[in-house]
C-alpha positions as CSV (number, residue, x, y, z in Angstrom):
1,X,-8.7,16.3,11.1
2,X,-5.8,13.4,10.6
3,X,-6.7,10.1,11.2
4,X,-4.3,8.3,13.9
5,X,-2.7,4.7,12.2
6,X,-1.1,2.7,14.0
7,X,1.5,0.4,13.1
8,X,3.5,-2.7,14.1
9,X,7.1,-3.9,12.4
10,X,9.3,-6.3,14.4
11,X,12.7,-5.9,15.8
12,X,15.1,-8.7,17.1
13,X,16.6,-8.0,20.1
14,X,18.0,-11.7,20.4
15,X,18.1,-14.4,18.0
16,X,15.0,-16.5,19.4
17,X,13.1,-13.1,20.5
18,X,10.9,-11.3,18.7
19,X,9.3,-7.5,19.8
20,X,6.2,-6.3,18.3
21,X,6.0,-2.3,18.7
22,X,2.9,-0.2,17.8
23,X,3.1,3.6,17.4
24,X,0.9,6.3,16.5
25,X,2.2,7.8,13.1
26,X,0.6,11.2,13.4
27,X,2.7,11.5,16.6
28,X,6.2,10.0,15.2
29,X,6.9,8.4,11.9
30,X,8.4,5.0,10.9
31,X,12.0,6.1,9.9
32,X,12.2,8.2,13.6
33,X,10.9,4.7,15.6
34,X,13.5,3.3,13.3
35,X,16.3,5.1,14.7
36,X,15.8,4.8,18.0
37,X,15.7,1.2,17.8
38,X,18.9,1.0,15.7
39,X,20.7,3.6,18.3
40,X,19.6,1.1,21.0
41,X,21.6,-1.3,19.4
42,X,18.9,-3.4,18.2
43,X,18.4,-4.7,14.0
44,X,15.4,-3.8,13.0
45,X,13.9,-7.3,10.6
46,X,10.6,-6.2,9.2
């Protein structure tokens, strides 16, 4: 049975804005939320 973590990492979508985002890693993993962000034409920070 996996255990469901959650995380949270920050992107910057403008300079004085910051986004928290929490996802479920069993369902998609950090690099994949990564990605997405990045393909939205965001910079992920942290």
């Amino acid at each position: 049975m996996s255990k469901r973590r959650h995380c949270i990492f920050r992107y910057q979508p403008c300079y004085d804005d910051w986004v928290e985002i929490e996802y479920d890693e069993t369902v998609i993993d950090e690099d994949a939320v990564i990605e997405i962000i990045e393909d939205a034409g965001f910079t992920v920070v942290d």
